[in-house]
C-alpha positions in Angstrom: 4.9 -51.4 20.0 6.1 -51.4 16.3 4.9 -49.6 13.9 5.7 -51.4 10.7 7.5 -54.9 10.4 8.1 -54.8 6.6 11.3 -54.6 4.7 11.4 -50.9 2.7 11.6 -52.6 -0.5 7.7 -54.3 -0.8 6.4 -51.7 -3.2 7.1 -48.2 -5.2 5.2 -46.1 -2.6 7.6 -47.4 0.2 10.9 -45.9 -1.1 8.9 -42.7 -2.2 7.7 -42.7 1.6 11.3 -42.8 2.7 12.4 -40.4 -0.1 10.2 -38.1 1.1 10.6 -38.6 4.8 13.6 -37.7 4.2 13.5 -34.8 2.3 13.0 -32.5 5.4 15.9 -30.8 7.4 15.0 -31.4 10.6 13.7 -34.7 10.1 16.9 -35.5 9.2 18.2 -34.2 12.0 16.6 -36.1 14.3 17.6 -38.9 12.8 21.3 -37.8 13.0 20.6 -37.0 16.9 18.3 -40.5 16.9 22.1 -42.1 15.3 24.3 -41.2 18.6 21.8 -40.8 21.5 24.1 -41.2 24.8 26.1 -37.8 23.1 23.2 -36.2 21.8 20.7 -36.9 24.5 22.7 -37.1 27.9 20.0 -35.4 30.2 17.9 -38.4 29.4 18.1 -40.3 33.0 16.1 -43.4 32.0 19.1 -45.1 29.4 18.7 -45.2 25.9 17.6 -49.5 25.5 14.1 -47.9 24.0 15.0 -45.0 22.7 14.6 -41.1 23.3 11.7 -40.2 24.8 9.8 -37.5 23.2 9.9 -34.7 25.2 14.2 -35.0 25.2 13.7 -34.7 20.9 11.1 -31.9 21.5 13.1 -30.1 23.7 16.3 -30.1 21.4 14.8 -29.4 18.4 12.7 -26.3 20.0 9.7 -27.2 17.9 6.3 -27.4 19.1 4.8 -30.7 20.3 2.8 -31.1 17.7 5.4 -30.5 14.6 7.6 -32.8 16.3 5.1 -35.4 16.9 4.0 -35.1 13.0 7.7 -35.2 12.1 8.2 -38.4 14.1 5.1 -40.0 12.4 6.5 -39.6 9.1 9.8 -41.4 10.1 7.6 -44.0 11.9 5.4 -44.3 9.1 8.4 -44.4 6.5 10.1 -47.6 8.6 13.5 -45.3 9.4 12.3 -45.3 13.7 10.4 -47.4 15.7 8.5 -46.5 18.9 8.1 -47.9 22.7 5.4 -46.9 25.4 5.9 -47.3 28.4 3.3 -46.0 30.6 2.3 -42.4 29.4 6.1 -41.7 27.5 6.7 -42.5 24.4 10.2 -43.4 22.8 12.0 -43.6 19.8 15.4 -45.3 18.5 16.5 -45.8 14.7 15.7 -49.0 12.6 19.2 -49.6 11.5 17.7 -52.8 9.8 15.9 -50.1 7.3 19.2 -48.1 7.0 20.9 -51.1 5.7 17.9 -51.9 3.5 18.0 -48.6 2.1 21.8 -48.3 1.5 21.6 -51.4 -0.4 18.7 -49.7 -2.4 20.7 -47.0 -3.6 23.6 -49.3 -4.4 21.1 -51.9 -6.9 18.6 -49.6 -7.9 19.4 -46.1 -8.2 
């Protein structure tokens, strides 16, 4: 399932999404983890083709559930991950696509 399929630069209120999705340490953490999941995430038995499953983020970050679920949203909802289910479990993985996008935002715009 994916959450959202459009580029980052459709309107003002995307890039202040992404600003803002960003602008949160462990957020950005995750994504740094998220970046190199085979090192990061190694316990995970299921391979990494879609994603990190939940659970493996909740467990290295020692947040609660629900923070990290909220924290995952706002990367979701900001275009930076995308998410799988697959039965009851729930993955993640980096858009690099938006990564791109957004380094080549900073280079024209900013």
């Amino acid at each position: 399932m994916v959450y959202r399929e459009k580029s980052i630069y459709l309107c003002v209120m995307d890039h202040l999404e992404v600003f803002k999705a960003l602008s949160n340490k462990a957020r950005l953490q995750i994504l740094q983890w998220l970046k190199e999941p085979e090192k990061n995430f190694p316990e995970q038995e299921s391979g990494f083709e879609c994603g990190v499953c939940v659970g493996e983020i909740q467990k290295k970050s020692g947040l609660t559930q629900s923070t990290i679920s909220e924290y995952l949203s706002v990367l979701q909802r900001a275009g930076l991950i995308r998410s799988t289910r697959i039965g009851q479990w729930t993955y993640y993985k980096r858009d690099d696509e938006a990564f791109s996008q957004l380094k080549e935002l900073i280079e024209k715009e900013l």
